[in-house]
LUMSEMAR-882622 format. One record per residue: residue number from 1; residue in one letter; x, y, z of N, C-alpha, C in turn. Coordinates in pm, 1 decimal, decimal comma, always signed. Each point is the difference from the previous one (the first is absolute). Layout:
BEGIN
   resi   resn        n.X        n.Y        n.Z       ca.X       ca.Y       ca.Z        c.X        c.Y        c.Z
    NUM      A          X          Y          Z          X          Y          Z          X          Y          Z
...
//
This chain:
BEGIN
   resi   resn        n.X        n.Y        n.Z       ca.X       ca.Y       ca.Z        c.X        c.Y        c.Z
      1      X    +2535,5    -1388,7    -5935,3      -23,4       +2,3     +143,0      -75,2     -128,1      +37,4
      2      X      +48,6      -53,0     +106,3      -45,2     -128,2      +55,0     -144,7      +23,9      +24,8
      3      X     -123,1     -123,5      -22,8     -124,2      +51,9      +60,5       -1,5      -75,6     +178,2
      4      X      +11,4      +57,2      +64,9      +15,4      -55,2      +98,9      -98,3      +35,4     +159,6
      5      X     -135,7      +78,7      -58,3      -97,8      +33,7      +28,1      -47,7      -95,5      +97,2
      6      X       +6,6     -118,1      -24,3      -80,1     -117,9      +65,3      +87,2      -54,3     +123,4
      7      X      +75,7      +43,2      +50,6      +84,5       -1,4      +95,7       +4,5      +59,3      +75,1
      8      X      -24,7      -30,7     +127,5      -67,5     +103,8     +108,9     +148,7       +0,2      +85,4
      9      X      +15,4     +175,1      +55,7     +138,3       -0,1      +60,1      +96,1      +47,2      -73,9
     10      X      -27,5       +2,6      -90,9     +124,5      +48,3     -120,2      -46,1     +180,4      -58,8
     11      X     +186,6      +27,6       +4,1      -35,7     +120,9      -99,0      -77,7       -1,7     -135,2
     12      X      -71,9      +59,6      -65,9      -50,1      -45,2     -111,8      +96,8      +47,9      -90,8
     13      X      +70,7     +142,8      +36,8      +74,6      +66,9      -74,6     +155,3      +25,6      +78,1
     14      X      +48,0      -20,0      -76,9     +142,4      +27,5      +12,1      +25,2     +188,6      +23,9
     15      X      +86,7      +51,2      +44,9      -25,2     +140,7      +48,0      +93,6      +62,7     -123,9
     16      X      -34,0      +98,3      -46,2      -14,9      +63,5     -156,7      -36,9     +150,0      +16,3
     17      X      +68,8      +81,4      -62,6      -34,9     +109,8      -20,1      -75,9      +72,5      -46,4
     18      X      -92,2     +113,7       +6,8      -80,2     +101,3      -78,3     +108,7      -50,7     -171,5
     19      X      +71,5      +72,8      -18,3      +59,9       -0,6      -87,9      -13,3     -144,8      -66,9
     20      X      +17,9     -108,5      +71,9      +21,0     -115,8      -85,6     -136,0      -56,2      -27,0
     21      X      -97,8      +58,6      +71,4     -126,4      -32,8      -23,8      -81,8      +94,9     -161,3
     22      X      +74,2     +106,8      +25,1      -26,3      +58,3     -123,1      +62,4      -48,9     -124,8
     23      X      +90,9      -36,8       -6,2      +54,9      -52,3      -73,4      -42,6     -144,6      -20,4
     24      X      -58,8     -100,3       +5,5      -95,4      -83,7       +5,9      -99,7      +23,0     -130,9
     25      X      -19,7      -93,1      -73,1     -141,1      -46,5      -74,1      -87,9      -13,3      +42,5
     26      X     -146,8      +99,4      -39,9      -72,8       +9,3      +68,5     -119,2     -132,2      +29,5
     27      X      +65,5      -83,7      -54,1      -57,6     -125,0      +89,7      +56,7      -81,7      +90,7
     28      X     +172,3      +58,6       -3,5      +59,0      -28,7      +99,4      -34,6      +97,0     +166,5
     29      X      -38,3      +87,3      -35,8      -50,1     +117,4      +83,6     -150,5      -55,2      +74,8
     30      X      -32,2      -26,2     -128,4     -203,7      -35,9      +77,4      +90,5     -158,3      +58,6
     31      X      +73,0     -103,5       +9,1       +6,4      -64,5      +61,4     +126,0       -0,7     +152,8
     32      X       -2,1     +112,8      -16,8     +148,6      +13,6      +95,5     -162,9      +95,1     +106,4
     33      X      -92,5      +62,2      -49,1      -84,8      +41,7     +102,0      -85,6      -74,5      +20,2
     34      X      -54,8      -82,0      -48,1      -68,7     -153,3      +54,2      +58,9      -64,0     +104,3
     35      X     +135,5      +26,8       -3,3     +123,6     -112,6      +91,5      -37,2      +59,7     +147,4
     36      X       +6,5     +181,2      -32,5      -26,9      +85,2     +137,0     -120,9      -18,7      +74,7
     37      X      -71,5      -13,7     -111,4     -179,7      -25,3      +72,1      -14,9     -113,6      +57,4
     38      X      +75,7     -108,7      -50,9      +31,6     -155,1      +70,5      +55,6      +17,1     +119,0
     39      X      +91,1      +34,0      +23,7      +70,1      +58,7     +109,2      -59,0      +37,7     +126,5
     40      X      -80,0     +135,0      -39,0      -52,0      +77,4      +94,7     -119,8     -135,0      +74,0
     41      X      -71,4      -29,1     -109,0     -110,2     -108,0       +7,2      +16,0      -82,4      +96,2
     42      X     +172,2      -58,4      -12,4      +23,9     -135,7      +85,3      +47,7      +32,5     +139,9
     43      X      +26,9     +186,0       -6,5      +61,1      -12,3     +149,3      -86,5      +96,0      +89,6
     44      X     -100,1      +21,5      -45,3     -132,0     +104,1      +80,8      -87,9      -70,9      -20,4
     45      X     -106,3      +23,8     +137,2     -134,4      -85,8      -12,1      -65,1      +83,4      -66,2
     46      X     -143,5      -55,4      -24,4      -83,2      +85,9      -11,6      -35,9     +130,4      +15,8
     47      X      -57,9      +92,3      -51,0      -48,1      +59,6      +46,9     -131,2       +7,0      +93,9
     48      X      -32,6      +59,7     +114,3     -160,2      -87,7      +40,0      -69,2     +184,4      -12,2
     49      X     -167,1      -49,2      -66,2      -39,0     +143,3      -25,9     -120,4      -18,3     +112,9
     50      X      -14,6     +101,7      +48,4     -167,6      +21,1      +87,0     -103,6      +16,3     -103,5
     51      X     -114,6      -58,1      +82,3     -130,0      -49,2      -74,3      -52,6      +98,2     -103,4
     52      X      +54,9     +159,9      +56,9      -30,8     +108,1      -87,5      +66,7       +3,1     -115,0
     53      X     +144,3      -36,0      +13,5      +84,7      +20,2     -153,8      +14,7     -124,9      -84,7
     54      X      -73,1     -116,0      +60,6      -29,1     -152,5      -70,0     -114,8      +48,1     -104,8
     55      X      -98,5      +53,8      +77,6     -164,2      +75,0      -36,2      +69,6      +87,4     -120,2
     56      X      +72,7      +91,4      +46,3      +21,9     +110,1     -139,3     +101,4     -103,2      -84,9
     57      X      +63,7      -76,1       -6,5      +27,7      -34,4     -141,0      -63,5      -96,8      -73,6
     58      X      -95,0      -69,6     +120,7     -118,4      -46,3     -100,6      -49,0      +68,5      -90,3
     59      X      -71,3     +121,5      +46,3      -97,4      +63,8      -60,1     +102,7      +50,5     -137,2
     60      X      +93,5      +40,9      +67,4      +77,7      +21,8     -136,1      +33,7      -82,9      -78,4
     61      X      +36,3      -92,3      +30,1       -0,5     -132,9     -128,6     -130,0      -52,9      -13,5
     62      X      -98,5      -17,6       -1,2     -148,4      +37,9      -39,6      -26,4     +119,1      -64,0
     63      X      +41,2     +121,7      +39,1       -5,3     +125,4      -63,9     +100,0      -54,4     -218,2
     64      X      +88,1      -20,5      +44,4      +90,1      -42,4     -105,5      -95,7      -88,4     -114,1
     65      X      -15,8     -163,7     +101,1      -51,3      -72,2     -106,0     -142,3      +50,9      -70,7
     66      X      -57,8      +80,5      +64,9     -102,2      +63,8      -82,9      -13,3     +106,8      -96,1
     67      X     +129,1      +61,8      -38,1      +62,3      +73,2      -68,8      -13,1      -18,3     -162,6
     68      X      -69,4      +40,7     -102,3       -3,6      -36,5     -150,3     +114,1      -20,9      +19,0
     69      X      +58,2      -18,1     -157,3     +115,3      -50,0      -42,1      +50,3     -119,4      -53,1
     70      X     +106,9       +5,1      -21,1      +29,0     -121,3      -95,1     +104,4     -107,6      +69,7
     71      X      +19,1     -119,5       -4,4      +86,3     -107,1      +78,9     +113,3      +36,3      -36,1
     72      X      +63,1      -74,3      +70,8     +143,7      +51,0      -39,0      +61,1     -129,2     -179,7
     73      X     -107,0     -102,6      +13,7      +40,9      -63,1      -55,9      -53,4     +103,7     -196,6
     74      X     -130,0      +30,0      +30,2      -63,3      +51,5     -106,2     +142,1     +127,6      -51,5
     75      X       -0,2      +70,6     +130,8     +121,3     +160,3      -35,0      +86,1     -103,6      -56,0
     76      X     +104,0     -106,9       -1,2     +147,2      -64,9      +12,1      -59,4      -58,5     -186,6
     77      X     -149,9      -38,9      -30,0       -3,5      -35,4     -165,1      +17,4     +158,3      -42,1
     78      X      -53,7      +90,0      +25,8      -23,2      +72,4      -85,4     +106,8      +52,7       +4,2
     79      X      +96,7      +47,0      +90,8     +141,1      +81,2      -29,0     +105,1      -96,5      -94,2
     80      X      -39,6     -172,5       +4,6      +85,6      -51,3      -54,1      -51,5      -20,8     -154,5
     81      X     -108,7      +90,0      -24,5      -75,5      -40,9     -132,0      +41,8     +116,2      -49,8
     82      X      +12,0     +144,5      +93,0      +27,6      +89,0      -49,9     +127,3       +0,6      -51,5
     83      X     +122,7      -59,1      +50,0     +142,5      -20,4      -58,3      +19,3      -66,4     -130,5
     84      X      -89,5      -79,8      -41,2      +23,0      -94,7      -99,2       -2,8      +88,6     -168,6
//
């Protein structure tokens, strides 16, 4: 599939079936739904939020980054340490 993301105005995806999408490699799949999210991205504005729901996903992504836990980079050694 062409990457053709960077082109504003354009289909990203060619029109394709449930079926042919299932049938797809699933990295052909995670990039045939990247194409959609490009898409949607290039032909809707923004969303605009009021000061209240800007406020609540702060706090929630503040709520998040203060969360124990492990990076994603630390989880991504250890599952790949665990395979070896």
């Amino acid at each position: 599939m062409e990457d053709v993301s960077h082109k504003e105005g354009v289909n990203l995806l060619p029109k394709i079936t449930i079926g042919e999408l299932q049938g797809m490699e699933i990295e052909e799949q995670i990039d045939a739904l990247s194409a959609i999210w490009d898409q949607i991205a290039l032909k809707n504005p923004a969303i605009q939020l009021s000061k209240e729901e800007q406020q609540l996903l702060d706090k929630r992504f503040m709520d998040e980054q203060n969360m124990p836990g492990k990076s994603w980079a630390d989880l991504k050694k250890q599952i790949l340490k665990s395979k070896q």
